[in-house]
N, C-alpha and C positions, 0 to 999 in steps of 0.2 A: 504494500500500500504506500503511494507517494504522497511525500509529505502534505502536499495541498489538498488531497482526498481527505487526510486526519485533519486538518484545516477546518474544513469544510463542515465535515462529522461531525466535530465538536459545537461548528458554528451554530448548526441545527439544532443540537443535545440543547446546547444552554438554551438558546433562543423558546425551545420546548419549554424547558424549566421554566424560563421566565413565565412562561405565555401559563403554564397550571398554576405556579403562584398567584400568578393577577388575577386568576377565574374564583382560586381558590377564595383568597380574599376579600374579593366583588361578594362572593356569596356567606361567605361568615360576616361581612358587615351589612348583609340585606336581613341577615336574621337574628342576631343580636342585639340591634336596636329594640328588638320585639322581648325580650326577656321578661321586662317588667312586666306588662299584659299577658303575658301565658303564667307567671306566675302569680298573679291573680284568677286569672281565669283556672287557672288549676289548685287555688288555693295552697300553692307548694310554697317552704320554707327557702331564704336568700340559699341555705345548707343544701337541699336539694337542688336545687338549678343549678350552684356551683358543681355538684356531682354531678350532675348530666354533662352539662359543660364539659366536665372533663373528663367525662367517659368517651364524649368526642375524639379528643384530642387524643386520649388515651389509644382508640381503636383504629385510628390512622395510625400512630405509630407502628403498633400490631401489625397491621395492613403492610406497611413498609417493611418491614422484621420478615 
């Protein structure tokens, strides 16, 4: 593989990366704004939505692993 090919490769890889983070992030701040009303509406404790919360976060990593 010639050096410009690995160039190239990589240019794409990151450019990827970037491109899932920013979707990522678009969509974890379209639903986090919403916290407080779902935990009214579910009558849940600040304690449990923090666990949800991070059960998220928690199960992407997983995912990634």
């Amino acid at each position: 593989m010639s050096a410009q090919a690995v160039h190239r490769t990589l240019h794409s890889a990151r450019k990827a990366t970037y491109t899932l983070l920013f979707v990522n992030s678009l969509a974890t701040t379209s639903w986090i704004v919403h916290l407080p009303d779902i935990a009214e509406q579910t009558r849940s404790s600040d304690a449990q939505i923090g666990l949800a919360a991070s059960a998220v976060g928690i199960g992407s990593v997983v995912f990634i692993a």
